[in-house]
C-alpha positions as a Markdown table, in Angstrom:
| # | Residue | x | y | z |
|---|---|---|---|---|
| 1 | Unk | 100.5 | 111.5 | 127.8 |
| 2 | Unk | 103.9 | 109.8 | 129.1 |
| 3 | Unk | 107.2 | 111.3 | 128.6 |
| 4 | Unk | 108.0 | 109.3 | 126.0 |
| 5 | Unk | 104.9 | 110.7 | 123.7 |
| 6 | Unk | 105.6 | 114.0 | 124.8 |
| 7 | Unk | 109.1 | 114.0 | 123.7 |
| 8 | Unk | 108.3 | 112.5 | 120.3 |
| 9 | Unk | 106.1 | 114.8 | 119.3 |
| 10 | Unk | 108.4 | 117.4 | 120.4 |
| 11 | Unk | 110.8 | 115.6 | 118.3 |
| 12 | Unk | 108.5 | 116.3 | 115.5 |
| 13 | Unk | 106.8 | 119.0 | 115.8 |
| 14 | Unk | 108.8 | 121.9 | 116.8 |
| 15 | Unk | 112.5 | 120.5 | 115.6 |
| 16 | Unk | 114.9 | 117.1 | 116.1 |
| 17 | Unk | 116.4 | 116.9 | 119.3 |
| 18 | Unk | 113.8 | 118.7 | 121.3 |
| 19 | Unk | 112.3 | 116.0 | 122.2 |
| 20 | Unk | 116.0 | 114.6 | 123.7 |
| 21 | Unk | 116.6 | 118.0 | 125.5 |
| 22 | Unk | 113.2 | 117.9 | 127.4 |
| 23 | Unk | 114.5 | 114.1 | 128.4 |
| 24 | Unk | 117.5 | 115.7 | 129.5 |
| 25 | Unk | 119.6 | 113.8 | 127.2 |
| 26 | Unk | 122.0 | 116.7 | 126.4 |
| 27 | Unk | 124.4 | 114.4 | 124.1 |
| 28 | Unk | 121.8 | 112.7 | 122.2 |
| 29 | Unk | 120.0 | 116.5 | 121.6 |
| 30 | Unk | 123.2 | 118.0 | 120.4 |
| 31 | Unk | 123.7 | 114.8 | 117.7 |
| 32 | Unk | 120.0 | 115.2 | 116.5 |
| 33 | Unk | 119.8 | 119.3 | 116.7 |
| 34 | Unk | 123.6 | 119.7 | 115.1 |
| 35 | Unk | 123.8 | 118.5 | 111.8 |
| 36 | Unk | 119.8 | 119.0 | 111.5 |
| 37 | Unk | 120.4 | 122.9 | 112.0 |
| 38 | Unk | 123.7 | 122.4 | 109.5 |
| 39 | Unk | 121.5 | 120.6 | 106.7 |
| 40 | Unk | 118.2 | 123.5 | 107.1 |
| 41 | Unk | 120.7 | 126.5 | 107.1 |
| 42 | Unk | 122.5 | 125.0 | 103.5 |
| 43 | Unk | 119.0 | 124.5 | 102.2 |
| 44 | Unk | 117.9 | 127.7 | 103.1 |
| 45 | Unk | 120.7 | 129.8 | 101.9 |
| 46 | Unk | 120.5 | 128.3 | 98.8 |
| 47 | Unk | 117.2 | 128.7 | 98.2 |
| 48 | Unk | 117.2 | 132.2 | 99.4 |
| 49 | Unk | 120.2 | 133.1 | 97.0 |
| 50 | Unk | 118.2 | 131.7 | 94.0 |
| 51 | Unk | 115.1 | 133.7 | 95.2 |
| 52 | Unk | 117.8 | 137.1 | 95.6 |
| 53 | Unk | 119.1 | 135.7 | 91.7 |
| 54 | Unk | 115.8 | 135.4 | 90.3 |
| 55 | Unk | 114.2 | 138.7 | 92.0 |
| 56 | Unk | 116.9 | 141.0 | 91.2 |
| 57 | Unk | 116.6 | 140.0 | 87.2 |
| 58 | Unk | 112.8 | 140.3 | 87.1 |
| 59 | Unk | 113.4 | 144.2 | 88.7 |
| 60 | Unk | 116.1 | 144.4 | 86.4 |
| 61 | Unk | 113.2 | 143.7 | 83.3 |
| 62 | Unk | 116.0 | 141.0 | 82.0 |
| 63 | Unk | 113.4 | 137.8 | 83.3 |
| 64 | Unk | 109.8 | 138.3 | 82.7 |
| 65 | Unk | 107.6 | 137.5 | 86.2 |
| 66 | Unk | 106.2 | 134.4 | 84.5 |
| 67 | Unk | 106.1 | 130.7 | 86.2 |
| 68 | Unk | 107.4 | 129.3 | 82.8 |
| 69 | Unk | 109.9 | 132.0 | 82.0 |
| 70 | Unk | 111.3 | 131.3 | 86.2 |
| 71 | Unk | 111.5 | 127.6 | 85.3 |
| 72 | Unk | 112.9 | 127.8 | 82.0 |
| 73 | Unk | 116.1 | 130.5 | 84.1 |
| 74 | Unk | 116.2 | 127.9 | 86.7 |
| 75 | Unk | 116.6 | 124.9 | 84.2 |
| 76 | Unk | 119.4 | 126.6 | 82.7 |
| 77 | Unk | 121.2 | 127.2 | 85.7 |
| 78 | Unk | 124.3 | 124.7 | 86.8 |
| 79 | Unk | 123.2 | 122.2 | 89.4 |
| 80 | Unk | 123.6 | 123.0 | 93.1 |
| 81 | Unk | 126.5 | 121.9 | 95.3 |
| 82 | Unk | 126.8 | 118.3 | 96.0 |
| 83 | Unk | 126.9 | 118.6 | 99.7 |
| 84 | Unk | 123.0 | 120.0 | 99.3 |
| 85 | Unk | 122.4 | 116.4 | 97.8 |
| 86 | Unk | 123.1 | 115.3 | 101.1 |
| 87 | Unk | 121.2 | 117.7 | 103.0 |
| 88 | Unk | 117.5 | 117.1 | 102.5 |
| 89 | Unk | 118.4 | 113.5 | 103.3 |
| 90 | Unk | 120.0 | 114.1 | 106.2 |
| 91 | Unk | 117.6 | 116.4 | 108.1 |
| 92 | Unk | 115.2 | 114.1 | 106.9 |
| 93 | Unk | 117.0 | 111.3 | 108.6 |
| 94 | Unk | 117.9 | 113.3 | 111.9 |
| 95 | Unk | 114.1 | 114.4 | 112.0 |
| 96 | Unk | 112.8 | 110.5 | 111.4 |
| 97 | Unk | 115.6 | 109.4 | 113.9 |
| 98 | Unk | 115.1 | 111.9 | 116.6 |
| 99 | Unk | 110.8 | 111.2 | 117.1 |
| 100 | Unk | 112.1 | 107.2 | 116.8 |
| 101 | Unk | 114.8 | 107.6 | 119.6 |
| 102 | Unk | 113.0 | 109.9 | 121.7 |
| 103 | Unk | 110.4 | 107.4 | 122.0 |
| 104 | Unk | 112.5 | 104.8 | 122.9 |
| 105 | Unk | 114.8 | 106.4 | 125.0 |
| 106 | Unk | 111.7 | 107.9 | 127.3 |
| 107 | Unk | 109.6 | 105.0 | 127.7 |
| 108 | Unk | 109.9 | 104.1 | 131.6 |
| 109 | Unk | 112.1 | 101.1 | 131.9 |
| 110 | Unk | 110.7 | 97.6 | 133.0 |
């Protein structure tokens, strides 16, 4: 397997802009891994502060631990941020543009 392979998969696999890092392209690792890390840290936190919402009113008997009665809470709740509109996109996009790149950048050149 070349270099190129290797660092796409890496790329893909484990997280964007691995795959730049084991080319030794600090720069181009740092613009993948960056706003990548940004976007999965606002997902998570808002996914684990729903989670904390919903779990504390089930123990506190005020939402019945039912898959409707979860949905129904969580259709009634105000919309997330707008910048986690942009999030899911983006790591998306740093994780498709990272394996593409890597590829690229580490085939041997001609």
């Amino acid at each position: 397997m070349n270099r190129a392979s290797k660092a796409a998969l890496l790329s893909g696999l484990v997280f964007p802009g691995v795959g730049q890092f084991y080319l030794r392209d600090w720069m181009r690792g740092i613009a993948f891994s960056l706003p990548s890390l940004v976007s999965l840290v606002a997902l998570a936190d808002n996914v684990l502060s729903r989670a904390e919402q919903i779990s504390n009113l089930i123990l506190a008997g005020k939402l019945a631990p039912e898959l409707g009665a979860i949905a129904a809470y969580l259709d009634s709740q105000p919309p997330p941020p707008a910048v986690l509109s942009f999030a899911g996109p983006v790591l998306l996009l740093c994780w498709v543009g990272s394996i593409i790149d890597a590829l690229y950048t580490g085939r041997p050149s001609p």
